[in-house]
C-alpha positions in Angstrom: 62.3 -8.7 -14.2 59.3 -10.4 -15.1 57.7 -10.3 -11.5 58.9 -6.7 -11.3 56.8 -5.6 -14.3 53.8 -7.7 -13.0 53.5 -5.2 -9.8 54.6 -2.1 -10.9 52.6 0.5 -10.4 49.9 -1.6 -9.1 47.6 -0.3 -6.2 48.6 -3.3 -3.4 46.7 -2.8 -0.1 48.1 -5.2 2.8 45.9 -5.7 6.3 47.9 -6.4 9.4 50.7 -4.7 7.6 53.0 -3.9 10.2 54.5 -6.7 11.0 55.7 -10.5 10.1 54.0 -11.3 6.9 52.1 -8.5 6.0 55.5 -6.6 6.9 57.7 -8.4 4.6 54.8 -8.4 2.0 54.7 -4.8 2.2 58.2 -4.3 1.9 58.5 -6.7 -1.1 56.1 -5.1 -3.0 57.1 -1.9 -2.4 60.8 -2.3 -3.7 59.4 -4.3 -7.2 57.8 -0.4 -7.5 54.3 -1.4 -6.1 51.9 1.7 -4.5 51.6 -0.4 -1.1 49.1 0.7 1.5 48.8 -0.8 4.7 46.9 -1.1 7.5 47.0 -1.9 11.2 44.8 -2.1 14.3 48.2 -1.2 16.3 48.2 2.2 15.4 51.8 2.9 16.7 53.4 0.2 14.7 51.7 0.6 11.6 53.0 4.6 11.8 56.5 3.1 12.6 56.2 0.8 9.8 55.1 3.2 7.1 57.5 5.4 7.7 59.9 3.0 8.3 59.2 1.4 4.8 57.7 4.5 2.9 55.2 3.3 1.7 52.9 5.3 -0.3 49.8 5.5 2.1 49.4 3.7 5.9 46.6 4.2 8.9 44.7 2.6 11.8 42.5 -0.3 10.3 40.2 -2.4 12.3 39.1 -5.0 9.8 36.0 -6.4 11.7 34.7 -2.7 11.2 32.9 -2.1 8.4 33.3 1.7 8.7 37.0 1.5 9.4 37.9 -0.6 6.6 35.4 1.3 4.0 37.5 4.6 5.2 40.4 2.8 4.7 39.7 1.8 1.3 38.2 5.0 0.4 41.4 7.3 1.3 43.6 4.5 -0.2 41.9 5.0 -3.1 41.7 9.0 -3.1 45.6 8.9 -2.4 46.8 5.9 -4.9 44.4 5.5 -7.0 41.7 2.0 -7.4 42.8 -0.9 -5.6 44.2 -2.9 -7.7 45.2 -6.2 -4.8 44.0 -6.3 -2.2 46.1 -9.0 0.1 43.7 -10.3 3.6 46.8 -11.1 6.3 45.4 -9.7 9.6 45.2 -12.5 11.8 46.1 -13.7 15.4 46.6 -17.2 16.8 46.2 -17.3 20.7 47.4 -20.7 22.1 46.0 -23.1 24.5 43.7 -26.0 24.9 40.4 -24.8 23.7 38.8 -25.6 27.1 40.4 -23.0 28.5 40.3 -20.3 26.1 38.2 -17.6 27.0 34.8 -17.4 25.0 35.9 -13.4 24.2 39.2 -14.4 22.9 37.0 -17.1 21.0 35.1 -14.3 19.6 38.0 -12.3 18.8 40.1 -14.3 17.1 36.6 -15.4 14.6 36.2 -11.9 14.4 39.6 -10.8 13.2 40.0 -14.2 11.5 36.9 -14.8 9.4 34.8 -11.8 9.3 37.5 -9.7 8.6 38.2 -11.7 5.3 34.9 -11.8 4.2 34.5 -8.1 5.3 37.4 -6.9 3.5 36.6 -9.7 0.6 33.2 -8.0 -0.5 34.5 -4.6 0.3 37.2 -5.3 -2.4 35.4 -7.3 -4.6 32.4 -4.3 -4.8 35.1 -2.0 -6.1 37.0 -4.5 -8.7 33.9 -6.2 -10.2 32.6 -2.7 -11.3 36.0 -1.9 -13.3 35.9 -5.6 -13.6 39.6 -6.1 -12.7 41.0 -6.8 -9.2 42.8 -9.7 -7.2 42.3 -10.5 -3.7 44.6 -12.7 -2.2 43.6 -13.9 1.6 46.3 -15.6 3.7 45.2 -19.1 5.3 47.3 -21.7 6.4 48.5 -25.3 6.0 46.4 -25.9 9.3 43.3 -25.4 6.4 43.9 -28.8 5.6 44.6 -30.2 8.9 44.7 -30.2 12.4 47.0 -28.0 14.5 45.7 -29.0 18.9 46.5 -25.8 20.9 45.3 -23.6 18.1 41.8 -25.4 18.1 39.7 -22.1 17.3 42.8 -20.4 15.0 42.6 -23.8 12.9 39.0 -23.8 12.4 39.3 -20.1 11.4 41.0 -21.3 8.4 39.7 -23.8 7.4 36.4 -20.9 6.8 39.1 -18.7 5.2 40.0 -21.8 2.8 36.4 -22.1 2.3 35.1 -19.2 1.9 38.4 -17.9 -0.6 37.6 -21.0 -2.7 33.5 -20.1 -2.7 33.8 -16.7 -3.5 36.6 -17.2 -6.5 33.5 -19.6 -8.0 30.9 -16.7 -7.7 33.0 -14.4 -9.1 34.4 -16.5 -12.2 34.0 -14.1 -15.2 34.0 -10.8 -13.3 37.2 -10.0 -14.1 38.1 -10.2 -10.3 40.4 -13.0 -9.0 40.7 -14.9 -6.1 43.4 -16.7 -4.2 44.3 -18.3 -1.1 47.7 -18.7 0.3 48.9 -21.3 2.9 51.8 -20.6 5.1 53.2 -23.3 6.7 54.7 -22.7 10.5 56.7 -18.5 9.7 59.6 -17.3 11.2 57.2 -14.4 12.8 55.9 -13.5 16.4 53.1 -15.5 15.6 54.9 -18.3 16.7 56.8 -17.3 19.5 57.9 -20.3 22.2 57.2 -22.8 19.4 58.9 -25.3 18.1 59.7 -26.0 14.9 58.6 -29.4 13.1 60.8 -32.3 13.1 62.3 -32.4 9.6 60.7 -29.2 8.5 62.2 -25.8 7.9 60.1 -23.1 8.8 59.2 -20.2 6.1 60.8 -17.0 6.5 57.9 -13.9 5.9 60.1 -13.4 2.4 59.2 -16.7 1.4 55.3 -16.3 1.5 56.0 -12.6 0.5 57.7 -14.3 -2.6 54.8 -16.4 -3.0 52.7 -13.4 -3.1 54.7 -11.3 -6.2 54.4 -14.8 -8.0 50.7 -15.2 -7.3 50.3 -11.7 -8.6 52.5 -12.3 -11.8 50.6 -15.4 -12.4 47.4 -16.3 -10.5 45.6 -19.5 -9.2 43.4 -20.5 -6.8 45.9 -21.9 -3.8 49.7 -21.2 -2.9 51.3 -23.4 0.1 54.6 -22.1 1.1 56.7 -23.9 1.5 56.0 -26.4 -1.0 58.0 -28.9 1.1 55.3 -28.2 3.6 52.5 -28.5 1.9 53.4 -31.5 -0.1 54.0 -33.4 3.2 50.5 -32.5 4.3 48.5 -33.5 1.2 50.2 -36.4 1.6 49.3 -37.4 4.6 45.5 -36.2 4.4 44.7 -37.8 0.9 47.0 -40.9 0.3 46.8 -42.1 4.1 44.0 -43.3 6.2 43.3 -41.0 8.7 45.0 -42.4 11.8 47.9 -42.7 9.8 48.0 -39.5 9.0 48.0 -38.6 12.6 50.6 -41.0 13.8 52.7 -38.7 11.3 51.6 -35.5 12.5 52.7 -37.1 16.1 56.0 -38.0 14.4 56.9 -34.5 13.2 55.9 -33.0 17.0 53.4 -30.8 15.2 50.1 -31.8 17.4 52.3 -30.6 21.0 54.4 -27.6 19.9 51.7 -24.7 20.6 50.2 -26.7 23.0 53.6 -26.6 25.2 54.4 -23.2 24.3 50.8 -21.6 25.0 52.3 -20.7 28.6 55.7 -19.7 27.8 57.7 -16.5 29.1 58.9 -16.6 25.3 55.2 -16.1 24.1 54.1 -13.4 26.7 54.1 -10.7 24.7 52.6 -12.2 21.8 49.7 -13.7 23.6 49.2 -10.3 25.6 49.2 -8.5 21.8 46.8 -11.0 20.3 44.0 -10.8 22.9 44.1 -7.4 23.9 45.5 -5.0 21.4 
């Protein structure tokens, strides 16, 4: 009940919307009586998802467009009203040994990545700090604060999200605008199509880190891992262990090979082909 009140009626905008994460997200938010928007650079499946969902606004959004995502924001805002959250999930994570990655996929996934946080970050934050009230919430990932080979250039992306979330929450202390950061350890989503889970670890589900998300809104602060288990396990073996330690664990649990062995998979086709082109 409590969580319910906490989002009702609030203006939620959700890039990369129309599927996995920003799906589930969408849909949670929705059903606790949210005004969700969200936006896709797959025009197709962000239609199929609003409607699907029915959701109170949805369009074509290319977050490393400036132009595209101040439309965006502007008809979100004529239709629903000011933004109230706005939650950073567009993202793609193309696997394969870094030497082989192509430099325009390199650019690409920066692009979508990074820039299109800190894009959608000031774009936000420009809004909110005038009315001074606002929360943006931008989706990292356990492999923020760690190593994850075969998603060299994904990893490094956010670790800059992590950064940058954490930066920008300091320079906007007493603004009235919020910050957080959440870290999704390995989801159930195409995202990780042909890989393997960790040894010992459950993957999240997107309702988990959805979940995360209403309780982040009900209550804020700074950084979210889901799934705690998770995220435990990793401070643990970056902070209490020395670092080759800490590795031989990582080894343990299978995590540094899983994308590396699926990056050529028939199972991760399609995503791959999505990522890098669409």
């Amino acid at each position: 009940m409590a969580r319910a009140a906490a989002v009702n009626g609030k203006v939620i905008v959700v890039t990369g919307g129309a599927r996995g994460i920003g799906y589930a997200t969408a849909k949670t938010l929705h059903g606790l009586g949210a005004k969700v928007a969200i936006g896709d650079v797959d025009e197709a499946a962000v239609k199929e998802a609003g409607t699907d969902l029915d959701v109170g606004f949805y369009a074509r959004l290319d977050v490393t467009d400036r132009q595209s995502f101040t439309t965006f924001l502007d008809d979100v805002e004529r239709e629903l009203g000011p933004v109230d959250v706005l939650i950073n999930n567009a993202a793609i994570a193309p696997a394969g040994r870094f030497l082989d990655e192509p430099d325009e996929v390199t650019q690409r996934t920066i692009a979508i990545n990074v820039f299109g946080v800190i894009l959608g970050t000031k774009l936000a934050a420009e809004r909110m700090v005038k009315r001074r009230s606002g929360h943006i919430i931008n989706i990292a990932s356990l492999a923020a604060l760690g190593a994850a080979p075969g998603i060299a250039t994904y990893t490094a992306t956010k670790h800059a999200v992590l950064g940058f979330t954490d930066t920008a929450r300091l320079e906007l202390r007493g603004t009235g605008v919020t910050l957080s950061a959440v870290l999704p350890t390995l989801t159930n989503t195409s995202m990780i199509d042909g890989v393997a889970s960790m040894s010992g670890l459950r993957n999240a589900e997107p309702e988990d880190i959805a979940a995360g998300i209403v309780g982040l809104i009900e209550k804020p602060k700074p950084r979210l891992a889901v799934t705690r288990a998770a995220g435990l396990l990793l401070e643990m073996t970056k902070r209490l262990l020395p670092l080759r330690v800490g590795e031989a664990v990582t080894h343990a649990l299978g995590a540094d090979t899983i994308f590396v062995k699926a990056a050529d998979t028939q199972e991760r086709r399609d995503y791959e082909d999505r990522a890098r082109h669409t």
